[in-house]
C-alpha positions in Angstrom: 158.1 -1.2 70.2 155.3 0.0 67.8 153.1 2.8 68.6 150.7 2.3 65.4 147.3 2.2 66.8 148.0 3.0 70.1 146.0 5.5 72.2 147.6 8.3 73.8 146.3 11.1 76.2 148.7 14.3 76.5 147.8 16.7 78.7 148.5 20.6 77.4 148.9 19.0 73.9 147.5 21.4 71.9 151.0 24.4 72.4 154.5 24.2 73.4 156.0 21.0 73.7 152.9 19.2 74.2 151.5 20.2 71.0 155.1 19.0 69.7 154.9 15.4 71.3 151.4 15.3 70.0 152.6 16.2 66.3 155.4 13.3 66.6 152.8 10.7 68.0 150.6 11.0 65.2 153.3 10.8 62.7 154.0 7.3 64.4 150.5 6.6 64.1 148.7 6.9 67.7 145.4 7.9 68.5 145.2 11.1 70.4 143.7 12.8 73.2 144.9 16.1 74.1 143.3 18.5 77.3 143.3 21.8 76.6 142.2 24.6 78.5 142.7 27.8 75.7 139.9 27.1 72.9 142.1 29.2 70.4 145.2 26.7 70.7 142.8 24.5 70.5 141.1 25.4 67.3 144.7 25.8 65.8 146.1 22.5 67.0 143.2 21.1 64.8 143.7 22.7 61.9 147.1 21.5 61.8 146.0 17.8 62.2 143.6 18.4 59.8 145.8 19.7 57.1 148.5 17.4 57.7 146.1 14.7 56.9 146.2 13.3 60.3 142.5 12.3 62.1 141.5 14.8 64.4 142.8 14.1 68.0 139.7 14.0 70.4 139.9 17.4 72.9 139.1 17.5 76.6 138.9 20.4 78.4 140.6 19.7 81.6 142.3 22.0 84.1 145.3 19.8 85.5 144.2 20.4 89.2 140.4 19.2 88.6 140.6 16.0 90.4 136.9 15.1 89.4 136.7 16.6 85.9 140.3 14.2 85.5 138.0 11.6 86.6 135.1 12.5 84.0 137.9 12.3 81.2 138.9 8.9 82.5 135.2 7.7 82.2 135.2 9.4 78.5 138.9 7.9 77.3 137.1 4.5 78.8 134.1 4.6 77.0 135.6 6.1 73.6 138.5 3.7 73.5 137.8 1.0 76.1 141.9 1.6 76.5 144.9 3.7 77.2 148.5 2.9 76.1 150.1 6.4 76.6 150.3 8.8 79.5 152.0 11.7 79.1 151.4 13.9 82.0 152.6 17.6 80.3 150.9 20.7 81.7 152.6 23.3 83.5 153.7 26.8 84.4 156.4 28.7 84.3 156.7 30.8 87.2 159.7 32.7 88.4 160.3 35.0 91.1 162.5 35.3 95.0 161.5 31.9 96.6 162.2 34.2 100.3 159.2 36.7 99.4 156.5 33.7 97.7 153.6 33.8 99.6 151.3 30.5 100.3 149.4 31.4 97.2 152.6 31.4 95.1 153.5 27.5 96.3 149.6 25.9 96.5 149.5 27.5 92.4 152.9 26.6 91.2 152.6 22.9 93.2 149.3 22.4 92.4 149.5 23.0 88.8 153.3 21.2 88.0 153.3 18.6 90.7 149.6 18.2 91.3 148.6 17.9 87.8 150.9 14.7 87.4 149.5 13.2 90.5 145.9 13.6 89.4 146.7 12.3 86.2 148.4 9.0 87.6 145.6 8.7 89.7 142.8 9.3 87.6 144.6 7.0 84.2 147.2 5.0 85.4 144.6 2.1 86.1 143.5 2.3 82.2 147.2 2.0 81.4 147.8 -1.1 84.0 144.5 -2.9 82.9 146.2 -2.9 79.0 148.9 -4.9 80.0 152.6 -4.7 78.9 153.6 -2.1 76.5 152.0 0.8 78.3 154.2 4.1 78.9 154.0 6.9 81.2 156.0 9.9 80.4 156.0 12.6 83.0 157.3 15.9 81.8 159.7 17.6 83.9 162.3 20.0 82.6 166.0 20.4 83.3 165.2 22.3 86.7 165.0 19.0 88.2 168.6 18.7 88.5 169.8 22.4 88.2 168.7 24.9 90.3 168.6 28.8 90.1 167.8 32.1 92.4 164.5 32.7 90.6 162.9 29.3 90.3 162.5 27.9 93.7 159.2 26.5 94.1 159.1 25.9 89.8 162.4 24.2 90.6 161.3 22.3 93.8 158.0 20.8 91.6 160.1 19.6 89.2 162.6 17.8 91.9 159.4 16.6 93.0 158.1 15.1 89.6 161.7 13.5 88.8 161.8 12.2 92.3 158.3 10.4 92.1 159.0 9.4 88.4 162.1 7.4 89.3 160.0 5.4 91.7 156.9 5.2 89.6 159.4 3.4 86.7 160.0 0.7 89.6 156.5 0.3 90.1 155.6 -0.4 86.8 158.0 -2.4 85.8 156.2 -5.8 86.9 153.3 -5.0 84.9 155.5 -4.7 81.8 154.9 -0.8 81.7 157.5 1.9 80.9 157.9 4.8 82.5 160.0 7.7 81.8 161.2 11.8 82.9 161.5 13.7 80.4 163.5 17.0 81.0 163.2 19.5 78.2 165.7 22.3 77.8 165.0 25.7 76.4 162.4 25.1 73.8 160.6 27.5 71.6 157.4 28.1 73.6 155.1 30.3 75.0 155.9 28.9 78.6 157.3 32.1 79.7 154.0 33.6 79.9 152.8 31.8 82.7 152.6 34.2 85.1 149.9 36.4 83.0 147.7 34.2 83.2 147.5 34.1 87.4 144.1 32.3 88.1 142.2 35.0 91.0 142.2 31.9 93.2 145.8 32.7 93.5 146.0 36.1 93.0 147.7 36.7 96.6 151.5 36.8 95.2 154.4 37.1 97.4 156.6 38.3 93.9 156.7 41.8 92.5 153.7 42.6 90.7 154.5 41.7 86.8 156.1 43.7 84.5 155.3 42.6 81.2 157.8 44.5 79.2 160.4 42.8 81.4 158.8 39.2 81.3 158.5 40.0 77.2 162.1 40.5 77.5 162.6 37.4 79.0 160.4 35.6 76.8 162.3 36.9 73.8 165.0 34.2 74.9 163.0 31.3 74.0 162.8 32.1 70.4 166.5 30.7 70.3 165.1 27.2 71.7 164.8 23.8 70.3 161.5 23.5 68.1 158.9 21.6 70.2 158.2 18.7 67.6 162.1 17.9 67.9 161.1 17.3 71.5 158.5 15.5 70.8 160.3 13.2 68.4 162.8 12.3 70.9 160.5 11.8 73.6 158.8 9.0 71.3 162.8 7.7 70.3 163.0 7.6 74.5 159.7 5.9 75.2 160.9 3.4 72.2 164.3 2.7 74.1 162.2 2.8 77.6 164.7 5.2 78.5 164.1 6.0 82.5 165.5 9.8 82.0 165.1 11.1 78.4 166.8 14.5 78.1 166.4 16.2 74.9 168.9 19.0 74.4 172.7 18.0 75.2 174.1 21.5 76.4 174.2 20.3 80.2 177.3 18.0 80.8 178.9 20.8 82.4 176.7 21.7 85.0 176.0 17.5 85.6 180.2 17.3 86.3 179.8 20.2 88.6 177.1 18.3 90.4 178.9 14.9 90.1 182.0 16.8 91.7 180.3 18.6 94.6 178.4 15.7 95.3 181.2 13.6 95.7 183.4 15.8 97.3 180.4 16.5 100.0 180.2 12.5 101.4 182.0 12.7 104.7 185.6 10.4 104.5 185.1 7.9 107.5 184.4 4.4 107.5 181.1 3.2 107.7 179.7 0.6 110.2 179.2 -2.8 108.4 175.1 -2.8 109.7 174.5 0.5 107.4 176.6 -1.0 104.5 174.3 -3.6 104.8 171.0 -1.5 104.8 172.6 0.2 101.9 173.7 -3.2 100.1 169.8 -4.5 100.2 168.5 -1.2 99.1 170.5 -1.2 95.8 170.1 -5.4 95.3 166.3 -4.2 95.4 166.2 -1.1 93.3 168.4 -3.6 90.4 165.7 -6.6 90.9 162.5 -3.4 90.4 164.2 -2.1 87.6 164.0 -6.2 86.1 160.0 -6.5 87.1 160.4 -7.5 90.7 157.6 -6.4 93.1 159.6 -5.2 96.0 157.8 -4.8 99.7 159.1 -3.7 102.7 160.7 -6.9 103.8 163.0 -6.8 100.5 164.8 -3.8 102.2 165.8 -4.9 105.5 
């Protein structure tokens, strides 16, 4: 696959690892559109473009959970470009705290923003990507809380269950059209992220957590310096979206915890037989996740 003169939208490209999978798409020669929402990254993701000798990527300014300004930028990238190869759906925030004390405000912000965003995004763009035909790619950025779970990132934890979950279906869908689709499930990276929860729009300013104590969340933060630089995720991303990978994960510290999981998993299944009419089900429902992974449109009838 060759990206040269492809167009790509990233959402929160212009810090963190979106700013890194921006850098790596326009060293392989794509077109860019980046939302942003802070006009100081902003001003400093162009620079950088600018003195790397790279054209300027157009900017949007888009909150993730503006349904009809994701709509606007649709109409723009249309009218701009007339096309839309790459989707990588990228903004999020970092939230932690006791999922037993989170208040309604603490699940409609967290949701809304990490799951949300990528729904409006696939809504909004995915029909530019499916009226270009084969070659397209979605990447929907997850992290590696979509398989391992912890006491202080429920609901972060639970949206990104939620974005692996509708990711893995999503590649199926696409597949007929020729389009790739991909999770992508950073480690720790060298970001900003962990400063997520300063920035609490008032909309959601009813927290169930412990007010903030920023010497404690700097703290925190402080670990992040020790994490993978953001254009190394970005290059394997694009190595991932090349391979049409269906998970790309980027840092390879986790086999342990996926044997623990592969373990307890296993070990959970109850040993009994099972009735041949459920084997069945269960036979039909893999023959049509293998024929969707090959390009097969699958309906309801395929699974019965």
């Amino acid at each position: 696959m060759g990206w040269d003169g492809k167009v790509a939208f990233v959402t929160g490209g212009v810090s963190g690892i979106g700013f890194g999978i921006a850098r790596a798409f326009a060293a392989a020669g794509m077109r860019l559109i980046l939302s942003y929402r802070d006009e100081t990254h902003r001003a400093a993701a162009e620079r950088w473009f600018v003195d790397a000798g790279y054209v300027a990527p157009v900017f949007v300014k888009l909150d993730v959970t503006d349904r009809a300004r994701f709509a606007e930028v649709a109409h723009e990238i249309d009218a701009r470009f007339g096309r839309l190869d790459v989707l990588v759906n990228n903004a999020g925030v970092s939230v932690f705290g006791p999922t037993d004390e989170a208040a309604h405000a603490d699940y409609d912000w967290i949701m809304g923003v990490n799951f949300g965003g990528v729904a409006n995004g696939l809504v909004a763009l995915l029909p530019l990507v499916k009226r270009g035909g084969p070659g397209g790619h979605v990447v929907n950025v997850a992290s590696m809380a979509a398989y391992l779970s912890g006491p202080q990132a429920g609901i972060y934890t639970a949206s990104k269950f939620a974005v692996r979950g509708l990711t893995e279906c999503l590649r199926y869908n696409l597949a007929p059209y020729g389009i790739g689709c991909s999770l992508m499930c950073p480690g720790l990276t060298r970001t900003n992220a962990w400063d997520s929860a300063l920035k609490r729009p008032d909309d959601f300013a009813e927290s169930g957590f412990a007010a903030v104590d920023r010497a404690e969340l700097e703290t925190f933060g402080a670990a992040f310096d020790a994490g993978m630089d953001p254009f190394e995720v970005g290059g394997k991303t694009l190595a991932g979206m090349t391979r049409n990978d269906a998970v790309i994960f980027t840092h390879p510290e986790f086999a342990e915890d996926f044997r623990e999981i592969y373990d307890a998993s296993i070990a959970a299944l109850p040993d009994e037989p099972v009735p041949e009419g459920r084997q069945e089900i269960e036979r039909l429902r893999r023959a049509a996740a293998r024929d969707a992974a090959a390009g097969k449109a699958i309906g309801l009838a395929d699974l019965i």
